[in-house]
C-alpha positions in Angstrom: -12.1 11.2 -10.1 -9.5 10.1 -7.2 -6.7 7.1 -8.1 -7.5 6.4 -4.5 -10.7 6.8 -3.1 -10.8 5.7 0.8 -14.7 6.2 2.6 -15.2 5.7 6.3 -12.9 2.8 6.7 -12.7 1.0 10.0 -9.9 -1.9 10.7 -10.2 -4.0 13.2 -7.9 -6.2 15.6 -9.0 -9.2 17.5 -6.9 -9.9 20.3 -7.5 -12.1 23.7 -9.0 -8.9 25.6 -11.4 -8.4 23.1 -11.5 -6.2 19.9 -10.1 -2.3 18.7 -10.2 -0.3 15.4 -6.7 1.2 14.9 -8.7 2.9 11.6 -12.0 4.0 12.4 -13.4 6.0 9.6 -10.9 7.3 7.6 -12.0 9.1 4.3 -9.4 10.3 2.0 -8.4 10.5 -1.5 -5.4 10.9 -4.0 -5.6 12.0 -7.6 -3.2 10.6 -10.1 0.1 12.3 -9.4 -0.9 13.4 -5.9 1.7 12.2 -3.4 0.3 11.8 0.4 2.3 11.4 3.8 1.0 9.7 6.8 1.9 11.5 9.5 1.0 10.6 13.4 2.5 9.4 16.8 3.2 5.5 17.0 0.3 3.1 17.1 -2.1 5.6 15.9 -2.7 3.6 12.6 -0.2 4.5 9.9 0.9 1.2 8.7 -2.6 -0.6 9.3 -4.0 2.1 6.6 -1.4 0.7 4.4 -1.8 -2.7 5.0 -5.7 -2.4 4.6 -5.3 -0.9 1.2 -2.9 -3.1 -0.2 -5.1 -6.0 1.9 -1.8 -7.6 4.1 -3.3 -7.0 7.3 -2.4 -9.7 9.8 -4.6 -12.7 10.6 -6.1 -10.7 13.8 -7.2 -8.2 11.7 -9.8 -7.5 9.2 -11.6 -4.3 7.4 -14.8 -4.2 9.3 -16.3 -1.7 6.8 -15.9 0.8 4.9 -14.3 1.1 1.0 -10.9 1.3 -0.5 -11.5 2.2 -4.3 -8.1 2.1 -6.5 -8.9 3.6 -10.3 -12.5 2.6 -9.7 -11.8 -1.1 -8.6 -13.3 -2.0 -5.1 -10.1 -3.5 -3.5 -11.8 -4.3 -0.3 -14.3 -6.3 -2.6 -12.0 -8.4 -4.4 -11.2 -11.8 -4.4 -7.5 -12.5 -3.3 -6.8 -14.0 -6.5 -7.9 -10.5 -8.2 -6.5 -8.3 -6.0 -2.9 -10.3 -6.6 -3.3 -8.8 -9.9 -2.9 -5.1 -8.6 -0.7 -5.5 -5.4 2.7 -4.4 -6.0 2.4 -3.9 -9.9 -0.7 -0.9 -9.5 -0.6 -0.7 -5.7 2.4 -1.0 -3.2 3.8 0.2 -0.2 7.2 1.1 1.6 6.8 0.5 5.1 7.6 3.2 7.9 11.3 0.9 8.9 12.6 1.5 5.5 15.6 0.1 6.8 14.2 -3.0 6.8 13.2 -2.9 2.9 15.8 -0.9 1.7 19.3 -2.7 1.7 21.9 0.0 2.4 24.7 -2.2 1.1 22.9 -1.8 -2.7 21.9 1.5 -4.9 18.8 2.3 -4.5 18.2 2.3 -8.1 19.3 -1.3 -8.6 16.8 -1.9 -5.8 14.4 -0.8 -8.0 15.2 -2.0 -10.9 14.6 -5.5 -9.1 11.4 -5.4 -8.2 10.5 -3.6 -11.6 12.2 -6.6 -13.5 10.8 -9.3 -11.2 6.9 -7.7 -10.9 6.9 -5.8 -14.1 8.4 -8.6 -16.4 10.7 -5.6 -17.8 14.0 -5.6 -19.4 17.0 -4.1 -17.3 16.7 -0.8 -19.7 13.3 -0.4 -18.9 13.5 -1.0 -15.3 15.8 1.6 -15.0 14.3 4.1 -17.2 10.7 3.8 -15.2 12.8 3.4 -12.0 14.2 6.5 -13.3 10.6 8.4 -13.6 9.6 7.3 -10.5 12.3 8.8 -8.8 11.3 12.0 -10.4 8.0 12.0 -8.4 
């Protein structure tokens, strides 16, 4: 069974001129320990794909069909208050302008190590010993 488990998803923007899918069914998925790039020219629907899955799409959009399955759960299903319980502990993203994520004045580690602390409710030694693993991805 995938970790994530994508099936004809279709995103779609509302603007003034009327409406467009910048993800129009997409299938895909991961298995645990599977790592995945996006690759594509600009606009062609990169960083919507992430934002659907982790559901921080922006007001003019919305998934117009389609399912996003993450170790079973439904995410596109689930009630915000839910899916605040897998966003960014489970699920996360680093968006394409890593620049503007990633200070370049810190270590990376200690960025890590932050959000591990602060999302994770971990101890400094264990941030840095999972920040650690992940790095070893």
């Amino acid at each position: 069974m995938a970790l994530l488990a994508i099936e004809d998803l279709r995103v779609e923007y509302r603007t003034a001129r009327g409406s467009s899918y910048a993800v129009d069914g997409v299938t895909l998925d991961v298995a645990r320990g599977e790592i995945l790039g996006l690759v594509g020219e600009s606009g062609c629907g990169k960083t919507t794909l992430g934002r659907a899955i982790i559901r921080v799409l922006p007001r003019n959009a919305r998934i117009a069909s389609g399912r996003i399955a993450f170790d079973g759960a439904d995410l596109a299903a689930l009630e915000e208050s839910e899916m605040a319980r897998y966003r960014w502990r489970e699920i996360a993203m680093v968006p394409q302008a890593a620049m503007d994520s990633l200070d370049p004045v810190y270590r990376l580690g200690d960025q890590f190590n932050e959000v591990l602390m602060i999302t994770g409710g971990l101890t400094r030694a264990a941030a840095r010993e999972q920040a650690v693993a992940l790095c070893d991805l």
